[in-house]
N, C-alpha and C positions, 0 to 999 in steps of 0.2 A: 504494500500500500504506500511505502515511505517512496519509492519510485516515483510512483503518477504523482508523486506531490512533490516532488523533486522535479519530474519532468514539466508539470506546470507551471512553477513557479520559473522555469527558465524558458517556458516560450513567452512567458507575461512579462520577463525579462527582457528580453529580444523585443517586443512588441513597442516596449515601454524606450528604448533607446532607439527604434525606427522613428519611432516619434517624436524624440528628442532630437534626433541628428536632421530632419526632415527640414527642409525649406519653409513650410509651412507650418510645422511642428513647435510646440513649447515643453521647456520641460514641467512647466505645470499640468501640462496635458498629459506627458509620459507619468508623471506622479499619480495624477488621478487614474491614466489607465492601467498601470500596475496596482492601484488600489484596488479598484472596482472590479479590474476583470482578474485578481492574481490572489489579494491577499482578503479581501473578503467573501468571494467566494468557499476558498480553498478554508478558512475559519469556519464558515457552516456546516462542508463539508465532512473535517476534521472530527467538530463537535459531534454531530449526528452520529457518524463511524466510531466514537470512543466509548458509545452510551453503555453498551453492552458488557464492555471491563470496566466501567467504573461502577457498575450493576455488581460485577462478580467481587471486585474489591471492596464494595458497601457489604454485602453480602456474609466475606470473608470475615472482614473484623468484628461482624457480627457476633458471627460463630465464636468468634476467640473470646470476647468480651461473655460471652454464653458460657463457653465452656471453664473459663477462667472466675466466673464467678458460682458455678455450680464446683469447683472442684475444692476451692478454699470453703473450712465448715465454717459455718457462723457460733459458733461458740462464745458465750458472753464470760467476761472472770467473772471469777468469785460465785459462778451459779449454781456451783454444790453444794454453798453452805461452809465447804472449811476453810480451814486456815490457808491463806495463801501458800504458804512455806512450812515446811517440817523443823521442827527444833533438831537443832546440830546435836548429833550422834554423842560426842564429847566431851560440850560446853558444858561446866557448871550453871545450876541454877542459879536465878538471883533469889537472895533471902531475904525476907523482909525484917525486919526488927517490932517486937511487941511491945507496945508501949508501956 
């Protein structure tokens, strides 16, 4: 496809410095005809033809935001009730003093 849109953009090329180099010719005229017949066409073109992977790549990061949020669990803390942390295997306790 990159071709025909290579090759177009170089007969609108050519077209566009016929124009220019002409007796009769401006190059505001070659400007506007490289516009009109080269670079706005060849944009709608382009657009139209893209529709279907940017479909597939909407599509994809779909899927990934899907699957990436279905694979991480939602677990809240602290929703069992215990202690965050276990007391150190070793640690002395603290003792408190009676009054």
């Amino acid at each position: 496809m990159y071709l025909i849109v290579i090759a177009w953009l170089y007969v609108t090329l050519m077209m566009s410095v016929a124009e220019a180099t002409s007796s009769t010719g401006t190059v505001l005229g070659a400007i506007v005809t490289f516009a009109l017949y080269g670079l706005l066409p060849l944009s709608i073109v382009l657009y139209i033809f893209g529709t279907p992977a940017r479909r597939r790549a909407i599509r994809a990061r779909e899927m990934a935001e899907r699957t990436q949020a279905t694979a991480m669990p939602s677990v809240t803390p602290d929703a069992s009730g215990h202690a965050p942390t276990a007391p150190n295997a070793g640690a002395a306790l603290p003792v408190r003093k009676e009054p």
